[in-house]
N, C-alpha and C positions, 0 to 999 in steps of 0.2 A: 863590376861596379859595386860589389857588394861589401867592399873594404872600405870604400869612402868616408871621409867626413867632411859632414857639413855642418856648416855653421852659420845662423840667423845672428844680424847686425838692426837690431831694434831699439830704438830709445821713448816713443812714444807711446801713447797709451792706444791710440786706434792700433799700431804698429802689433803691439805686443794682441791686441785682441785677436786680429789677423793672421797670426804666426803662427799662434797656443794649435788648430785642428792640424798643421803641418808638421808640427813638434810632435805632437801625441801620434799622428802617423805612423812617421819615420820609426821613432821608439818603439808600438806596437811591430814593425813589420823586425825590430831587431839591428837596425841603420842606426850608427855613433853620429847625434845630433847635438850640435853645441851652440852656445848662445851667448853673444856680449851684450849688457845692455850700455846704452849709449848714455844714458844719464839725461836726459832732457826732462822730463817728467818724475823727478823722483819723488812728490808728495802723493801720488797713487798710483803708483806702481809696485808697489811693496805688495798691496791687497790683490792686484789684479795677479803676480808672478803666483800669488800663495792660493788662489781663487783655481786658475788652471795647473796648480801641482807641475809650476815649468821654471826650476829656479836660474839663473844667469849664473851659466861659470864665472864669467868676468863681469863684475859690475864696475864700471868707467865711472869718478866721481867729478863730474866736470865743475873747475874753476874758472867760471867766467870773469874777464874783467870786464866786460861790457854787454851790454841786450844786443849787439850787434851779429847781422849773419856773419860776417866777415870772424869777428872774435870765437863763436860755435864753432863755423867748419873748421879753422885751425886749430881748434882745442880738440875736435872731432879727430882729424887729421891723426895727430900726435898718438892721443888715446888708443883709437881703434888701430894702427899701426902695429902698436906693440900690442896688442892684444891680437892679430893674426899670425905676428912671428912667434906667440906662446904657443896655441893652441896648432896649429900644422891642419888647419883645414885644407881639403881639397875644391870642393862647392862653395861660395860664398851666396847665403840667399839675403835680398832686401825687401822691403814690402813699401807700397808706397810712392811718396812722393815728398819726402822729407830730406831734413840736411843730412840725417842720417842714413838715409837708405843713399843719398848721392854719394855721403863720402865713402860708403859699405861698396858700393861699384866702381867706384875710381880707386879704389885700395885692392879691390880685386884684380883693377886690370895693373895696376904698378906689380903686386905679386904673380903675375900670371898664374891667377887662379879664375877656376870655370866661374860665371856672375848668372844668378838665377834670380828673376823678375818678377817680383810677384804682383799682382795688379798692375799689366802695365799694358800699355799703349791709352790711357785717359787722355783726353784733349779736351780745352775748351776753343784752340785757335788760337786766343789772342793771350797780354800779358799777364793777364788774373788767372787762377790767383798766382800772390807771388810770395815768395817763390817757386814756388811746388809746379808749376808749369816748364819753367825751365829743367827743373829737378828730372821732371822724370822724362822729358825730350832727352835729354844727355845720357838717363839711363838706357832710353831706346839704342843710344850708340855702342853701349858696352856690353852688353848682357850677351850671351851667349843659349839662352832659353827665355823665351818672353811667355808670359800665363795671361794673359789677358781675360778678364771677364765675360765678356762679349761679344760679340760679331759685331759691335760697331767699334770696340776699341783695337779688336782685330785688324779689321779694314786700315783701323788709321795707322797702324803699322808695317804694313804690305805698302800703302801708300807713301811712306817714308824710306822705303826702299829696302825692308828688313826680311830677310830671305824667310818665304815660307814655312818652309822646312824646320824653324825653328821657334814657330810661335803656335801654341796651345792655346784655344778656349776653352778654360775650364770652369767657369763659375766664379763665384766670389768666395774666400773662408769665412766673407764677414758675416754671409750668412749660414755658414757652416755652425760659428761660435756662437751667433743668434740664438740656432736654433737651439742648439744645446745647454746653452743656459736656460730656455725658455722650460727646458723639459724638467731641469734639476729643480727651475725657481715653483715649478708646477707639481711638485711630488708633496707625498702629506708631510706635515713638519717643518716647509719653512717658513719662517718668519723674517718676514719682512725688517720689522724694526730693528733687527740683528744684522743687515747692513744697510739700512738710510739713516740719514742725519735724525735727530729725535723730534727735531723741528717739521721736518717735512711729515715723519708718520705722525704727529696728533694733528697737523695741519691736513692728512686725509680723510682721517679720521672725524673730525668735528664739521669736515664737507662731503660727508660718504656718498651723499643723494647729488650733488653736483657732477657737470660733464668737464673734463679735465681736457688742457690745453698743454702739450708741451712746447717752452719758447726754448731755444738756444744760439746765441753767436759769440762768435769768435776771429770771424775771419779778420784778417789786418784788415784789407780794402771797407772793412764796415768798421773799423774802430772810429769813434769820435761822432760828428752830427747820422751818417746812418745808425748808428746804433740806439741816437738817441731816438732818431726815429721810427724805428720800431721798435720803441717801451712806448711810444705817442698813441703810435696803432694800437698796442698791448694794451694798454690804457684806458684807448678808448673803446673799446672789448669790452673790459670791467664793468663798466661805466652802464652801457645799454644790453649786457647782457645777465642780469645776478643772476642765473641758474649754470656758471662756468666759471671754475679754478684756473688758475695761471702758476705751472711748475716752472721756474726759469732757474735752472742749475748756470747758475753768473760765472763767466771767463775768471780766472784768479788777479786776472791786471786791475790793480787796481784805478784805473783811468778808467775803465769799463764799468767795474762796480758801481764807480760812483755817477758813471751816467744814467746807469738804467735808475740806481734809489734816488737821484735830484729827480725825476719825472716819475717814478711811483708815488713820492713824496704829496706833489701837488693833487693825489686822486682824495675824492671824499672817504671819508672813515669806514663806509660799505663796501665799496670798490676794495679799497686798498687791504682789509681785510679776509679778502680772495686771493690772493697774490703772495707765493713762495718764492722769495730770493735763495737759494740754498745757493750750498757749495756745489763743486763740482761731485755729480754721484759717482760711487761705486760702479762696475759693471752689472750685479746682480739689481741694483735699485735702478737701475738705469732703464731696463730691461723691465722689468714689473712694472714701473711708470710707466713707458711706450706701451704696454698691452693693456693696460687701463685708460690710456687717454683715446680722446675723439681723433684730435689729429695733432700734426707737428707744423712749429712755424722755424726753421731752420735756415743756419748759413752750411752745418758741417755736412762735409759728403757721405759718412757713415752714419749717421744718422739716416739720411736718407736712403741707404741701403737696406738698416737695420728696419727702420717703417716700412718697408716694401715686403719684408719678412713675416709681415703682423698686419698688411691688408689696410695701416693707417696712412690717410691721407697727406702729402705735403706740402707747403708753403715755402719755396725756396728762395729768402729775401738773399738772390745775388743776379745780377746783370746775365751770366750763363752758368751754366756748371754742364763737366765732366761727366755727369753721371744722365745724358741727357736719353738715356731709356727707359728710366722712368715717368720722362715728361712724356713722352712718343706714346709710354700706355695708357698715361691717361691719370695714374697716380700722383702726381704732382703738377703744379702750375709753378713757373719764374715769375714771383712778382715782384721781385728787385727789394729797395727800402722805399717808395713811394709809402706812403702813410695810407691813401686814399685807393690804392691797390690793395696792400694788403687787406685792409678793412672789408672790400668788397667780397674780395676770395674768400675768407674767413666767415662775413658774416651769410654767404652761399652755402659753404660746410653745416652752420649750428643752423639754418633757417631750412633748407631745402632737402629735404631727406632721399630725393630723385637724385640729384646733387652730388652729394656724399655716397650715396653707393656705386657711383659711376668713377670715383675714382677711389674704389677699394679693387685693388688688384688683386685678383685671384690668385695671377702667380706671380712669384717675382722677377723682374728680368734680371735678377744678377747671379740666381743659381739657385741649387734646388738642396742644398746641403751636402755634397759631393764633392765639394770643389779639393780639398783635401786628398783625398782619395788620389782622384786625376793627375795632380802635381807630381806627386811621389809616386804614381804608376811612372809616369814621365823621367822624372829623376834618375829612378832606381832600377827602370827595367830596359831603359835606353830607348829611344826616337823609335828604334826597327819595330818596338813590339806595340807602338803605339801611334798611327798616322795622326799629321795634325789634320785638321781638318779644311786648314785652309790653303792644301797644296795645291789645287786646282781655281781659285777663284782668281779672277780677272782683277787687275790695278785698277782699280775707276775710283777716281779722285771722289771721296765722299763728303759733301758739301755743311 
């Protein structure tokens, strides 16, 4: 096994954050590791490829002619096609739950090439989100190695009828990459304002003695009136709370942006003077934020993995999510986009300090930094040398 290559099929930015501790692996152990990016993300992705020192053999420059999924997967299609007849991989790895990690496994199985899973067996059950629920049920049909994070994402794939023998619990990388940014961004020498927006560092800056809030959404299912309504909740935060900053690094659609500033807009000149619309952060600012704030009011799934890294609390404005061991420990609450939900949960966080430490999770359920490691034992030293761990457990439908 030790002539193979493999090759990571990534285009997004959680994707690439995720990859970077399996990349550096592989390399480390001496394994020919290659990498297309898929192009979906290319306004940061430049920083993040150059951040982990993982440049993309093949970078895909995709020409959309339309925002449509239909118009990606076949531009996806075409792209990443010829880019597996160049490079002669053996392993194709996907991460995720993306158009590209789907097309990176159905391009796998058309080549009869091995399909390795990264993050896989998530379930919410039902159609949300979407696409990425479908996305990665279909990957459960193809892959040939599933890594699941969990023992509850384990489960759901046993339960789906996917042989034992071929699914790993190994952690998550996202907290692999967490952490190891956390250590670099922690060493003497860096500075901060050397990767945030310049707006955001004098905006910390001139609120140092404030407790900082970070907001984030993106999901489709919340574009349009959810969204607005939680900048209403955000709002009214501002409002009754002046000793609390509001970081909301804003979706780049421009339909989003201008939901959340119509309803910042309407806040009094005090309020609204607390309140950071930046761009989307860097990974390194991203990561400094999250370790400086109180807690997170989130739609993204890695976010909520990355706060579980850092013991901050979560607010997950979506009806369910996939990542549902964090709710089970106690570190996060679903309180959907109700405006008077969220309000509640949040103002239990800044009010109740019994509260707040009841859901700082000591450890995180999605891995312990290892996760890395595990895969590429798996990979590279073959099934025999490594038992899954869920060769013995029972089919019981997990509700």
């Amino acid at each position: 096994m030790q002539n193979k290559i493999y090759l990571a099929c990534v285009g997004t930015r959680p994707e690439i954050i995720k990859i970077a501790p399996i990349y550096h692996e592989m390399k480390a152990r001496g394994h020919q590791m290659l990498l297309v990016h898929t192009g979906q993300h290319e306004a940061v992705t430049d920083a993040l490829y150059a951040f982990f020192d993982m440049p993309p053999d093949i970078t895909i420059h995709l020409k959309r002619l339309s925002p449509s999924l239909t118009d990606l997967t076949c531009a996806l299609l075409q792209s990443v096609d010829t880019a597996i007849d160049k490079l002669h991989a053996d392993v194709i790895l996907v991460q995720g739950d993306t158009t590209s990690a789907f097309v990176g496994g159905l391009l796998a199985y058309y080549h009869r090439k091995q399909l390795a899973h990264i993050e896989a067996g998530l379930r919410t059950h039902e159609s949300e989100p979407f696409p990425e629920e479908k996305n990665r049920e279909m990957l459960g049909r193809l892959a040939d190695w599933h890594f699941p994070p969990t023992e509850q994402s384990a489960l759901n794939l046993v339960n789906e009828g996917i042989r034992p023998d071929r699914i790993f619990e190994v952690g998550n990388t996202v907290i692999d990459a967490a952490l190891w940014t956390h250590q670099k961004i922690s060493s003497t020498g860096f500075d901060f304002s050397s990767v945030a927006p310049a707006a955001l560092v004098s905006f910390l800056k001139e609120f140092d003695r404030h407790r900082v809030i970070l907001v984030t959404a993106h999901r489709r299912e919340n574009w349009g009136q959810p969204i607005r309504d939680i900048a209403q909740a955000v709002a009214q935060l501002l409002e009754q709370h002046e000793d609390i900053l509001v970081v909301w690094p804003v979706h780049p659609n421009p339909a989003v942006r201008m939901d959340v500033e119509a309803v910042m807009r309407q806040l009094p000149a005090n309020a609204q003077s607390r309140i950071c619309l930046t761009e989307p952060l860097g990974y390194q600012a991203l990561i400094a934020t999250l370790v400086r704030c109180e807690f997170v009011i989130t739609d993204s799934g890695g976010i909520q993995e990355e706060a579980s890294a850092f013991a901050k609390p979560v607010l997950i404005t979506r009806k369910s999510t996939e990542r549902q061991e964090l709710v089970d420990s106690g570190g996060a609450l679903l309180v959907g986009t109700d405006i008077a939900t969220i309000l509640k949960s949040a103002e239990s966080l800044l009010s109740d300090p019994q509260f707040y430490r009841s859901m700082q999770v000591a450890d995180s359920p999605f891995g312990d930094g290892c996760s890395a490691r595990r895969i590429v034992d798996v990979l590279t030293l073959g099934q025999g040398n490594l038992m899954s761990k869920l060769a013995e457990l029972p089919t019981t439908v997990v509700q």
